[in-house]
Backbone bond lengths (Angstrom), bond angles and torsions (degrees), N, CA, C in turn:
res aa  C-N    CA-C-N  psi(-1)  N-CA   C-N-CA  omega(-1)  CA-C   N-CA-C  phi
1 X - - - 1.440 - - 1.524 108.98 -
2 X 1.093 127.11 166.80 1.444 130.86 -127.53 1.642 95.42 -141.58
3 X 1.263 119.02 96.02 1.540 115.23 -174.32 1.628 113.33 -70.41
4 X 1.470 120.16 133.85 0.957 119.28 -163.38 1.566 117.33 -113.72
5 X 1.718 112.13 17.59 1.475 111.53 -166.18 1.122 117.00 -71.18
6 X 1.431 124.22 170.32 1.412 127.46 -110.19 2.395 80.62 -137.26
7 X 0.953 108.11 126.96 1.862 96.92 -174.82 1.844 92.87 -110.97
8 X 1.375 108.74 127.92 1.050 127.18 -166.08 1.674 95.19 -83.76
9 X 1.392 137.89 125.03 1.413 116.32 164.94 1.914 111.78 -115.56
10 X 0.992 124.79 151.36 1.420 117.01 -160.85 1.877 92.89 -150.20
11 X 1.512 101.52 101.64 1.402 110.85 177.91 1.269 111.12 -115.59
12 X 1.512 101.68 141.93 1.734 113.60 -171.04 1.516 103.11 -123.48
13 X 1.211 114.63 128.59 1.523 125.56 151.42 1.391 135.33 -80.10
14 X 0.903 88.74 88.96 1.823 95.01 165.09 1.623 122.24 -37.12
15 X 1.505 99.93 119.02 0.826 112.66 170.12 2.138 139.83 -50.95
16 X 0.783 137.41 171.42 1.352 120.15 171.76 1.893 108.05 -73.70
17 X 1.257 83.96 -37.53 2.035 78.63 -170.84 1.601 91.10 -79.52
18 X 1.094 156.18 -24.91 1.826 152.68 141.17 1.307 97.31 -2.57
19 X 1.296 100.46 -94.47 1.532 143.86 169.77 1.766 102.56 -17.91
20 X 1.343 108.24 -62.97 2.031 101.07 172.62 0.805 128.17 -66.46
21 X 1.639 106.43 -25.36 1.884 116.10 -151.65 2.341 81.53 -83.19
22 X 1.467 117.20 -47.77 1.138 114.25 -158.38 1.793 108.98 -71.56
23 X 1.523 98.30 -28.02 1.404 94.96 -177.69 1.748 114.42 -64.99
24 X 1.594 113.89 -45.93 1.416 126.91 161.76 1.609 114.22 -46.37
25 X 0.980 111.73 -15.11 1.837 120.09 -158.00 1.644 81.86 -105.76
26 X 1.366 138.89 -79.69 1.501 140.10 172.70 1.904 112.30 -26.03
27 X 1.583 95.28 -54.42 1.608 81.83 171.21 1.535 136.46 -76.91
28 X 1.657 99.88 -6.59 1.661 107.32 161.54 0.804 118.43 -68.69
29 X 1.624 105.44 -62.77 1.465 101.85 174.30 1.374 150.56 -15.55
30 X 2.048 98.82 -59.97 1.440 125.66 169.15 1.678 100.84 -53.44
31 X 1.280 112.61 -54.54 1.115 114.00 -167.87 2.042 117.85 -48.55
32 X 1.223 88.62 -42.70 1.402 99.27 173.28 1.406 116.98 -58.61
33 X 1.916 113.04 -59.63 0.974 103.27 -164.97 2.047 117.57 -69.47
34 X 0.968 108.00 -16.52 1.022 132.20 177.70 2.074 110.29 -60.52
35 X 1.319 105.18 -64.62 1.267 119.10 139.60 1.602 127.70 -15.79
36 X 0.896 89.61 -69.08 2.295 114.57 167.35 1.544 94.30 -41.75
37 X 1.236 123.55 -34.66 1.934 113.21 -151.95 1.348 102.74 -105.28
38 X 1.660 113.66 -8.10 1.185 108.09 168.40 1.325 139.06 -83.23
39 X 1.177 144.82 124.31 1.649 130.42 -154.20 1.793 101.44 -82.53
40 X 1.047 102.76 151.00 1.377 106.84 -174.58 1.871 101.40 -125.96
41 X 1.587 100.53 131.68 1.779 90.47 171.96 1.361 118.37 -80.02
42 X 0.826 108.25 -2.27 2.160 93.50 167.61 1.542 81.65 -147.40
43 X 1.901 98.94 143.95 1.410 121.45 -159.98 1.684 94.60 -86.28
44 X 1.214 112.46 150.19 1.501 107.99 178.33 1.439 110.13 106.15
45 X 1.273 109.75 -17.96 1.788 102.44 -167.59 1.557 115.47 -124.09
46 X 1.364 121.56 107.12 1.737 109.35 170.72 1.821 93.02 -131.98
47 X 1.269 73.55 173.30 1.740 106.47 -179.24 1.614 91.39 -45.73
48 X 1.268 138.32 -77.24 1.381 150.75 -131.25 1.293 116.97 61.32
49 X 1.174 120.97 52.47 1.869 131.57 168.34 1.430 104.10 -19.28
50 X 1.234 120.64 -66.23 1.239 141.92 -148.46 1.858 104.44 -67.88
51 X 1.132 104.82 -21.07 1.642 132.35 174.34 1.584 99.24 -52.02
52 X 1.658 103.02 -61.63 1.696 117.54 177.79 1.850 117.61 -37.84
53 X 1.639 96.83 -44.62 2.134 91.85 173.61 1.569 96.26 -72.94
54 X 1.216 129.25 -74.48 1.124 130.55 -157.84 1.811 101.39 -36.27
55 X 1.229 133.79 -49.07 1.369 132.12 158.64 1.635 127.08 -38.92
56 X 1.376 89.23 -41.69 1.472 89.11 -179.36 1.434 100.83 -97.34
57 X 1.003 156.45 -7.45 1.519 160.38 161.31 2.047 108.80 -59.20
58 X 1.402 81.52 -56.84 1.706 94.86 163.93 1.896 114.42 -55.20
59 X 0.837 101.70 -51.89 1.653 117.25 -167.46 1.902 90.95 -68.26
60 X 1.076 97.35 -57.53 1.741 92.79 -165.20 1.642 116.07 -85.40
61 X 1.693 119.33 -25.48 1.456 124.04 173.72 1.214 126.32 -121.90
62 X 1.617 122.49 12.39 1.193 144.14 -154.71 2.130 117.58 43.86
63 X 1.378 99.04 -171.08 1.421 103.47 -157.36 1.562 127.00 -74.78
64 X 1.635 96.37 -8.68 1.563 109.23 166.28 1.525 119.01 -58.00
65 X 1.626 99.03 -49.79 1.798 105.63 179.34 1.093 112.18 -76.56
66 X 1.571 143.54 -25.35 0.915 155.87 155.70 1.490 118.34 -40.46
67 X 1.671 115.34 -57.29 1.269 127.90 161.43 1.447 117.14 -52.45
68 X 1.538 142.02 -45.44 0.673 151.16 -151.32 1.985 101.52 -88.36
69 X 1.677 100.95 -32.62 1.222 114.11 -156.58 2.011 85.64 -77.58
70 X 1.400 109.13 -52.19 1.311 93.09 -159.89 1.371 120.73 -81.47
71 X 1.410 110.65 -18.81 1.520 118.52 151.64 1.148 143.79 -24.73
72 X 1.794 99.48 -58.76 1.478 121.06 149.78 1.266 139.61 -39.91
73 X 1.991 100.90 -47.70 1.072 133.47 162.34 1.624 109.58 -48.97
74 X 0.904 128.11 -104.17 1.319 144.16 162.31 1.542 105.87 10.42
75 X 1.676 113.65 -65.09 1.084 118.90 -179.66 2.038 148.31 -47.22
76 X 2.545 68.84 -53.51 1.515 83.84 176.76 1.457 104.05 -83.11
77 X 1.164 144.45 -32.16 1.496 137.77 -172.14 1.279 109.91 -64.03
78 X 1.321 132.77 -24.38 1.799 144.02 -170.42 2.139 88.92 -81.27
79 X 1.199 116.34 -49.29 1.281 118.05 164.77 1.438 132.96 -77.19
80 X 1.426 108.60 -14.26 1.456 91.65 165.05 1.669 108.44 -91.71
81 X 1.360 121.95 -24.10 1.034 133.23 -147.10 1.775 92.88 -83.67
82 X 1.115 120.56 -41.29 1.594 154.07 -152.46 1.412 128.89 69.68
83 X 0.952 99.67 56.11 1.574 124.41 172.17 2.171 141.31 -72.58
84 X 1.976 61.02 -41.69 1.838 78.44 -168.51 1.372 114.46 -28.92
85 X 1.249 123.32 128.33 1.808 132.92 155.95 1.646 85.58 102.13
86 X 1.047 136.87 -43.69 1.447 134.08 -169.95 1.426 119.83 -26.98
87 X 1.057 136.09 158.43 1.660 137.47 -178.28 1.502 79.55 -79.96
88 X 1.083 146.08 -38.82 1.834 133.15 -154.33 2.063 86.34 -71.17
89 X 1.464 118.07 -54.40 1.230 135.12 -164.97 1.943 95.27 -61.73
90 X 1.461 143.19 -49.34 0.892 127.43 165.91 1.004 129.40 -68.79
91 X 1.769 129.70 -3.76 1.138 132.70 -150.07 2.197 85.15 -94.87
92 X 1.532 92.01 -45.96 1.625 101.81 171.07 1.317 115.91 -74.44
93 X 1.115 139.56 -16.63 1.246 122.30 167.35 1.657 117.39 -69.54
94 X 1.847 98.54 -39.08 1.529 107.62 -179.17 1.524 104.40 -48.64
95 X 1.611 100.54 -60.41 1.624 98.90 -169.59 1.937 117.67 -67.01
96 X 1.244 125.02 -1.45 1.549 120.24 166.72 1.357 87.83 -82.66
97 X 1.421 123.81 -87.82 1.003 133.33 -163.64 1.981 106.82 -0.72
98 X 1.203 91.96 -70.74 1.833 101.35 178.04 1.446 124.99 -79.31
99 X 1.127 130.21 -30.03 1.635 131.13 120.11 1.591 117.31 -7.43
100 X 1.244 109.54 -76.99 1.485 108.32 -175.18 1.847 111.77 -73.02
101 X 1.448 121.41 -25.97 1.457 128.94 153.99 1.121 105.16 -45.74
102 X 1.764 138.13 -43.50 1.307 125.53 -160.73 1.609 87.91 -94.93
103 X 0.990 126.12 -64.41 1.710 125.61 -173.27 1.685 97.96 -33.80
104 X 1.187 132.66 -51.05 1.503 125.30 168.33 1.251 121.80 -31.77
105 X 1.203 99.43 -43.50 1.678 109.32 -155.50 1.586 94.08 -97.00
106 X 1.520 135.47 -58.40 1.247 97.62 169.58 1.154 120.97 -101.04
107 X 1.269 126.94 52.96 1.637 126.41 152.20 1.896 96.00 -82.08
108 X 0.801 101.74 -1.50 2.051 90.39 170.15 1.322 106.10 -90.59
109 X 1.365 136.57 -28.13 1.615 157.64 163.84 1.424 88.08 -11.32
110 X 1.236 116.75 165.73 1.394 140.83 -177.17 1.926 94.95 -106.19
111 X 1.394 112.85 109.35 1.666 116.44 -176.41 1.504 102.08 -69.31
112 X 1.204 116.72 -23.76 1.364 114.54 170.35 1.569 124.03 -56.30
113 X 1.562 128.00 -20.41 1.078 136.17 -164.08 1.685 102.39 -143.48
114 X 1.290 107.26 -17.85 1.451 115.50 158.80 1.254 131.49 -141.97
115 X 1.699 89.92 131.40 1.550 109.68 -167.25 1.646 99.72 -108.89
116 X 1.710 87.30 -177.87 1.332 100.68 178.74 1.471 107.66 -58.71
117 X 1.158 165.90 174.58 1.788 157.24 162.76 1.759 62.55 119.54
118 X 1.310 107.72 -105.94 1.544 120.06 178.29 1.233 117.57 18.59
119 X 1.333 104.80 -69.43 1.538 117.10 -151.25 1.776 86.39 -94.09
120 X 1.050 112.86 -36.17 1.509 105.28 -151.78 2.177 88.56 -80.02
121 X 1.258 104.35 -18.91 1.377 97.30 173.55 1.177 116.06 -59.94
122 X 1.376 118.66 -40.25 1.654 119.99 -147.58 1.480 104.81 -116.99
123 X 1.622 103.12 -1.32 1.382 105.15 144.90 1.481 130.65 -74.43
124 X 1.667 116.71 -75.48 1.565 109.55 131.41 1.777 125.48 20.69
125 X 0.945 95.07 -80.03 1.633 92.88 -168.88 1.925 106.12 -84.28
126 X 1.274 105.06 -33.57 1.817 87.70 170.50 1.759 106.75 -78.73
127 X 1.246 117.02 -7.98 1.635 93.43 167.82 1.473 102.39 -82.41
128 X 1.139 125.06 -41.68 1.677 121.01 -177.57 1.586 90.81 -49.57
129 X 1.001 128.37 -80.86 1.595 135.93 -143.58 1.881 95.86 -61.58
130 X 1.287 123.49 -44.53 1.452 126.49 160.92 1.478 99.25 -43.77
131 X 1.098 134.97 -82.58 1.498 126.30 -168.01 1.653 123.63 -61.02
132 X 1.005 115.03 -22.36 1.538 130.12 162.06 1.236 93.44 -49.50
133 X 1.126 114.68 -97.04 1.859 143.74 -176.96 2.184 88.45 -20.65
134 X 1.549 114.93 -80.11 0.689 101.34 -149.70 2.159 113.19 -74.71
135 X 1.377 95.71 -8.71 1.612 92.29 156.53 2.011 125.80 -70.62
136 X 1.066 99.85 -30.00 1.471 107.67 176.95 1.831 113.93 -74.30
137 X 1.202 97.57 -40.56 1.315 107.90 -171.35 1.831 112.87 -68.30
138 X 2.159 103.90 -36.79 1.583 92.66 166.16 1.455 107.73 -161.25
139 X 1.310 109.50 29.50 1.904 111.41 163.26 1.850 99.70 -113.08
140 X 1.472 117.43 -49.52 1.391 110.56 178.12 2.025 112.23 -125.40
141 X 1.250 99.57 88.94 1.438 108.59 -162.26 1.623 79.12 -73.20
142 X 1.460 143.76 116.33 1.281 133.62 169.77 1.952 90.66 176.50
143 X 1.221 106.30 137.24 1.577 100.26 -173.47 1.904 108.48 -83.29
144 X 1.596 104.22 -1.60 0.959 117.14 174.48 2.072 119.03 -48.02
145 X 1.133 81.73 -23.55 1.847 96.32 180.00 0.999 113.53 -65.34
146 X 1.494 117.46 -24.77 2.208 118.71 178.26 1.654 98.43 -55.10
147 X 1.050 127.30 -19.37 1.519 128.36 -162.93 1.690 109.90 -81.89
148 X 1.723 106.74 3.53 1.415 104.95 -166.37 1.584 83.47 -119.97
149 X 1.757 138.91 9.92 1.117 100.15 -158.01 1.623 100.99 -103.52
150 X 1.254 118.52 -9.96 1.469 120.99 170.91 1.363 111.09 -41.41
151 X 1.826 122.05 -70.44 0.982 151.91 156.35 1.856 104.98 -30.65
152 X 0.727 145.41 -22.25 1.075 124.18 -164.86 1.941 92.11 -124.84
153 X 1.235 116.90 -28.65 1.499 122.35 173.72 1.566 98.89 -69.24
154 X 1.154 127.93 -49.49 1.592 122.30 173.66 2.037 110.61 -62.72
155 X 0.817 92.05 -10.27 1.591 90.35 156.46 0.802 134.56 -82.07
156 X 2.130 119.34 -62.26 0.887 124.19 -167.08 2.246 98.71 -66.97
157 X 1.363 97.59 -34.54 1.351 95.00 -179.49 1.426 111.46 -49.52
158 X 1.450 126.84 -47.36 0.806 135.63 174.13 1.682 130.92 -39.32
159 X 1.307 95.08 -97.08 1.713 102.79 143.87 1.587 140.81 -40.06
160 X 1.349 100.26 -33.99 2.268 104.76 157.51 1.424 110.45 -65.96
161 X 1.429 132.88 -15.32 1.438 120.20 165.78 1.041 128.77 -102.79
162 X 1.583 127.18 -33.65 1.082 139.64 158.60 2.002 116.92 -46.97
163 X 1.472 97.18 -43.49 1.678 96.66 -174.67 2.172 94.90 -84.01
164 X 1.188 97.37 -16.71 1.720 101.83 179.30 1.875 113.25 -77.63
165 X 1.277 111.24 -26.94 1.166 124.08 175.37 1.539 120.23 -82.82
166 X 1.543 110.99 -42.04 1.406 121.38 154.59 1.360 128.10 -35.96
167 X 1.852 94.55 -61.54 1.443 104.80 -169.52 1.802 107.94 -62.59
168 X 1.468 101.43 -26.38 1.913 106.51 -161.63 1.440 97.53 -62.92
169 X 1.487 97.37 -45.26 1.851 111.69 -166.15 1.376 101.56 -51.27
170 X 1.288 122.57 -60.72 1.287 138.43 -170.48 1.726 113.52 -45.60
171 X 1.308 99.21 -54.69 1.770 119.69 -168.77 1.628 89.96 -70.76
172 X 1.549 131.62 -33.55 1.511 123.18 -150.26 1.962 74.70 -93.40
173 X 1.274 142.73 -44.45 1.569 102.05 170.95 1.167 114.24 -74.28
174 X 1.135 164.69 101.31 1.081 146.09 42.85 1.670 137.23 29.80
């Protein structure tokens, strides 16, 4: 006898903002994994290139696509890279996670007096302070860790203007 079941097919179209949010999300990604191959002299610290779309995603579609973009980000690079679930993979989720908390908070900022540098600063430093927090709290439970935050604030300082200056340059062609 001759089985006759029935194959359900269920097709979705992507939307146009789908369609931006993933193309912005692919070039983080790259950006990240790309990022990954670079050696860094003290472990824990890179530029975050990939910081630069999520800025300009914010700047040009506000903080939903932005959210959505680095999420993605975050996600697919922990899998291409082979990361997924890893303490390195929560250590980046901690620090977007609060990144995009600070991009919330001053995306209400007056754009007139704040720019990208701005935003990309005070993003910057809540992913440092997110990953601080969340290394102390369950990779190095020891208060000994305050001793990394100088060092790691001269980074994010570092790197929040440089990826803030990028992103401005970038957004001002247009």
């Amino acid at each position: 006898m001759k089985s006759t079941a029935s194959v359900t097919e269920i097709r979705i179209k992507p939307g146009l903002d789908d369609v931006r949010i993933a193309r912005y999300a692919a070039l983080a990604i790259a950006l990240s994994v790309l990022e990954a191959g670079i050696p860094s002299p003290i472990p824990g610290i890179k530029p975050g290139l990939a910081n630069i779309i999520t800025l300009i995603a914010l700047w040009r579609f506000g903080w939903r696509d932005a959210a959505w973009i680095s999420m993605l980000r975050i996600i697919g690079s922990s899998i291409v890279i082979g990361g997924f679930l890893s303490p390195g993979f929560a250590m980046s989720l901690m620090g977007g996670l609060c990144s995009l908390l600070a991009l919330a908070v001053v995306s209400y900022l007056p754009r007139r007096w704040f720019g990208p540098v701005s935003h990309s600063l005070a993003a910057a430093f809540a992913h440092m302070a997110g990953q601080l927090l969340l290394a102390r709290l369950w990779l190095i439970p020891h208060n000994g860790i305050i001793h990394l935050v100088p060092l790691f604030a001269a980074a994010a300082l570092v790197f929040g203007v440089v990826n803030g200056v990028i992103a401005a340059k970038l957004l001002a062609n247009e």
